[in-house]
N, C-alpha and C positions, 0 to 999 in steps of 0.2 A: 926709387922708381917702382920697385915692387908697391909699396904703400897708394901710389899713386893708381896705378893698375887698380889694386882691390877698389879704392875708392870710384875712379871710373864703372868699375862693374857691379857695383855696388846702387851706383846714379842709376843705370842703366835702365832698368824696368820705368823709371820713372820718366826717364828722359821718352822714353817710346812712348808710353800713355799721352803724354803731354803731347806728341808728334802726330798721333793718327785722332787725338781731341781734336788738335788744331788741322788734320785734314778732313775731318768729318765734318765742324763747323765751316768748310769751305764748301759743303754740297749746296750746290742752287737749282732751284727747279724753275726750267725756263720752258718756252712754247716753241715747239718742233719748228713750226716754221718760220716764227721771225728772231729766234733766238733771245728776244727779252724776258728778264724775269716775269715768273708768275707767283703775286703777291695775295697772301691772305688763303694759299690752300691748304683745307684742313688735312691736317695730318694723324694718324689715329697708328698702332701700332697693328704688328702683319696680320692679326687677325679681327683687326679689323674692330674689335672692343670696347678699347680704351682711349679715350679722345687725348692727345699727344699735345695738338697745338697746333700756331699756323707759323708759316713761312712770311718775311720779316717784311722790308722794307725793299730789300736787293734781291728778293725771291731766295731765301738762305734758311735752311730748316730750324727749326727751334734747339737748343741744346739740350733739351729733353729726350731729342730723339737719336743724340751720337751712340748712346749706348747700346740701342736697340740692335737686334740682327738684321729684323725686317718691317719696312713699315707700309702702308696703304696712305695714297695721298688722295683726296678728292674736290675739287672746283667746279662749281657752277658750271663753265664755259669750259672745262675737258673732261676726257674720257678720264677714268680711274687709272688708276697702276698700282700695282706692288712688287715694290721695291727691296730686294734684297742687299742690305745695305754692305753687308760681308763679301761680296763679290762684284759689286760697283765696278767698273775697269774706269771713270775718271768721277771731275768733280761735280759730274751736270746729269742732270735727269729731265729726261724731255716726256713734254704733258701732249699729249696729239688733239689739236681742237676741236669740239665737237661741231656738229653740222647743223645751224640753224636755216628754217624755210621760217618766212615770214609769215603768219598767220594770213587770209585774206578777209578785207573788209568789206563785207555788204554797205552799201550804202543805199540808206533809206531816205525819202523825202518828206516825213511825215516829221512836223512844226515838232511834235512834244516827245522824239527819239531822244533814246539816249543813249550812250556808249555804253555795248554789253561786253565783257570782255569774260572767257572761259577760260578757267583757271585751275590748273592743281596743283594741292599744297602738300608740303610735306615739313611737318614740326618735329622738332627734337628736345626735351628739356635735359641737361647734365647737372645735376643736385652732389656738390663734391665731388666732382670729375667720374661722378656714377651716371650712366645712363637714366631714365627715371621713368621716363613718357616718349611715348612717340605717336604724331597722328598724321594720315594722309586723308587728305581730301578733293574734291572735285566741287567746284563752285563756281556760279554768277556776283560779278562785281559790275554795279554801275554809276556812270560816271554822267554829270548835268556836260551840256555840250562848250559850255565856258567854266569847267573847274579850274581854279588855277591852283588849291592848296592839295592835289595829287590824291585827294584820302576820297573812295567810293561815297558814294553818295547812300546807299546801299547795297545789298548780298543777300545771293541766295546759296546755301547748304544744300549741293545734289545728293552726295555718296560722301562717304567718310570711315574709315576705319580705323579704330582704339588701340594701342598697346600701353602697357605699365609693369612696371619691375617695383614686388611690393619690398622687396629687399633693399633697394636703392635708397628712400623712406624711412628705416628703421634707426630711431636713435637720434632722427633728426627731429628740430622745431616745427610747431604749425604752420608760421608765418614759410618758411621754406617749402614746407611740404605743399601750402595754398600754390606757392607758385610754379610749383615744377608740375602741376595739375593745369597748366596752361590749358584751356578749353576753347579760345577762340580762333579759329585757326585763320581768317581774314584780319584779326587785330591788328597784322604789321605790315598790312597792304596801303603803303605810304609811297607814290611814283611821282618825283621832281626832281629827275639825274637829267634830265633835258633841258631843265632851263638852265642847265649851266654849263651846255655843251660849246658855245659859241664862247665863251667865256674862258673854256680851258683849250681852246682848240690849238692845237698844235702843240701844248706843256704836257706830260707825262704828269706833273705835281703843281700844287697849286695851294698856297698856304691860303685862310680865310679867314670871319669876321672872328671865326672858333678857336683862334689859336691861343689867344691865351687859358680856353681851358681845356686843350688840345687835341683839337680838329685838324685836320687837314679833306681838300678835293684833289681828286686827282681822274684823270682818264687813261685809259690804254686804248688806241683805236687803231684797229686792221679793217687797213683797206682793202686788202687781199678776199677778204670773207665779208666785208662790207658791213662792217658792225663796231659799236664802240662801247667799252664800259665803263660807267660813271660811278663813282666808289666818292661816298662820306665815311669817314675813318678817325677813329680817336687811339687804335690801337698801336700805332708805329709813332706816337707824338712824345714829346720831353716829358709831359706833363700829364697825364692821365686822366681823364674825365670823369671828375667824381662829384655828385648833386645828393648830400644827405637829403633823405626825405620820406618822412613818417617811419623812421628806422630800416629804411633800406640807402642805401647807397649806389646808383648807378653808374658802371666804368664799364671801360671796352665796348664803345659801338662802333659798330661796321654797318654799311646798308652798302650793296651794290646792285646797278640795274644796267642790263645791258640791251641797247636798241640797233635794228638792222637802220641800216643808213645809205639802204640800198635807195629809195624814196629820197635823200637828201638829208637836209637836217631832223634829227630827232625829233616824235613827237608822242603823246601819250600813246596813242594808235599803234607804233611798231615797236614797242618793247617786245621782247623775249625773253626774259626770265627776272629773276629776284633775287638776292639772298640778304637776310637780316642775321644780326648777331651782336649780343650782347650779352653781360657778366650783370647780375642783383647783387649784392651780397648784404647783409641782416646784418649790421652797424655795430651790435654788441656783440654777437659770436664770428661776426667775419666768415662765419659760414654763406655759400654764395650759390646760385642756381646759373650758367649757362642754358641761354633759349635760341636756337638754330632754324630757322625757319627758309624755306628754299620755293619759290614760286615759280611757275613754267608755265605761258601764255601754250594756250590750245584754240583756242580761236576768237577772232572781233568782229561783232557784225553792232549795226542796229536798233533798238528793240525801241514799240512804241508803248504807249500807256496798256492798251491792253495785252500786247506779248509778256508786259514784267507781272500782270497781276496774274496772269496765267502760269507763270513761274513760280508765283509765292504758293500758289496750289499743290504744286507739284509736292510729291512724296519723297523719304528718301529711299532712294534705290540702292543695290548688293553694292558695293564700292570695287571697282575693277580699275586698277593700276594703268595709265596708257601706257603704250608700244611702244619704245622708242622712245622716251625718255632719261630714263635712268638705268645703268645698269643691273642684271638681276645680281652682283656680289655686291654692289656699294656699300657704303656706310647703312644704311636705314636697314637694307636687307638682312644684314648683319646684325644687327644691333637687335630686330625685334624677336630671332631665333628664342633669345633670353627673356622674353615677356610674356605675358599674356594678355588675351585680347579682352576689352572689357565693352560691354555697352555702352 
């Protein structure tokens, strides 16, 4: 009996580790008010640094993050938190949603308008789970009045501001370093989550033509806030989405776009925001670049032939952050403390 005792006391440290892994892997981060998971928030540890991961399929944190004390979550469609993981009282951490107004649309009568749509961006490159590049910008995108393939017809660069961590960089290949130098920041202004609102309407998930190289659609829509978000995903699939080519490799893409649906069915006109995300990785070293990219609609009106060339004239101007966008501790905020600004 005695022998047995030791032995039990012996298990013990282990037996606990194993019990609060398996309660920490039970943390899910769901939305205050309808109580469903929130899929795909990035997750970065508590200050905010080092990019962690995201939340799964069931809104369930990455196992990255059980160890952590404290970590910072951040999504498109809610406010920030930080999260102290050591003082938790259960297994759910509630995201509060933010507030979208729907942009308004001027509408013009002039035959050769075109959709202008006012836009700021904000890019992120992670070069080996190191920060690397960060750029925020303010830009014109325009769109012909029957686009159906979602991609601007052209852009114009208002304001823009640079950061880079040359440390991030160091040790690394060209081909790598070429890409975490991402310079375009309209590149992944790609919006076709509405043609397939009608499609998934009423399914939360939605397997597609992508599955066997593992896609999935899916939508979340609150009616409550009169809005709905359309997510292409390869990241939560059996099989991971990987396209060799010219020695990179591309897996893990996410694109979500979310539209007010106050108006009725979705249309390119009442989007509200963007995020894109995807993993490069360089085919011979496996070494890989993360590119985060985060778009937020500022206003849609109009423009005719001559309002866009009067655009193209334009200069760029001091780059100023809007209001009420972004928090001032988010991720971005954070992140460029460690940089420096470059032209």
């Amino acid at each position: 009996m005695k022998n047995l005792n030791n032995i039990i006391k012996s298990l013990l440290p282990a037996i606990v580790s194993v019990i609060c892994q398996c309660a920490y892997s039970q943390i899910t981060v769901v939305d205050a008010n309808d109580k469903l998971p929130v899929i795909s928030a990035s997750i970065y540890n508590g200050n905010g640094t080092d990019v962690i991961g995201i939340t799964d399929y069931d809104g369930k944190l990455p196992k990255t993050a059980e160890q952590l004390q404290s970590i910072h979550i951040q999504h498109i469609n809610y406010m920030p938190a930080n999260i102290n993981l050591q003082s938790l009282k259960d297994s759910t951490i509630l995201l509060t949603p933010r507030t979208h107004k729907l942009p308004e649309v001027k509408i013009s009568k002039q035959k050769d308008a075109m959709l202008r749509m006012k836009v700021y961006i904000r890019h992120m490159t992670v070069l080996n789970s190191k920060p690397a590049a960060v750029s925020e910008s303010i830009a014109y995108l325009y769109f012909k009045e029957n686009n159906d393939d979602g991609k601007p017809n052209s852009y114009k660069i208002l304001s823009e501001d640079k950061f880079k961590d040359e440390k991030a960089y160091e040790g690394e290949s060209k081909m790598l370093k070429s890409l975490a130098d991402f310079s375009n920041p309209t590149a992944l202004a790609f919006f076709d989550g509405y043609k397939h609102y009608n499609t998934l309407k009423g399914s939360r998930r939605m397997g597609t033509s992508w599955k066997r190289a593992g896609g999935i659609y899916y939508m979340n829509e609150d009616s409550i806030n009169k809005r709905c978000e359309i997510v292409r995903d390869s990241l939560f699939s059996d099989k991971p989405f990987k396209v060799p080519l010219f020695g990179f490799a591309f897996s893990n893409i996410y694109n979500s776009e979310t539209y007010s649906t106050e108006l009725g069915t979705p249309r390119l006109y009442n989007l509200i925001n963007m995020t894109d995300r995807y993993r490069v990785y360089q085919t011979k070293t496996m070494g890989y670049v993360d590119m985060v990219t985060e778009m937020y609609i500022l206003g849609i009106d109009y423009a005719s032939k001559e309002e866009m060339k009067a655009d193209k004239k334009l200069k760029l101007s001091p780059f100023e952050r809007p209001e009420g966008i972004v928090a001032a501790d988010d991720w971005l905020t954070t992140t460029i403390k460690g940089m420096q600004r470059i032209k």
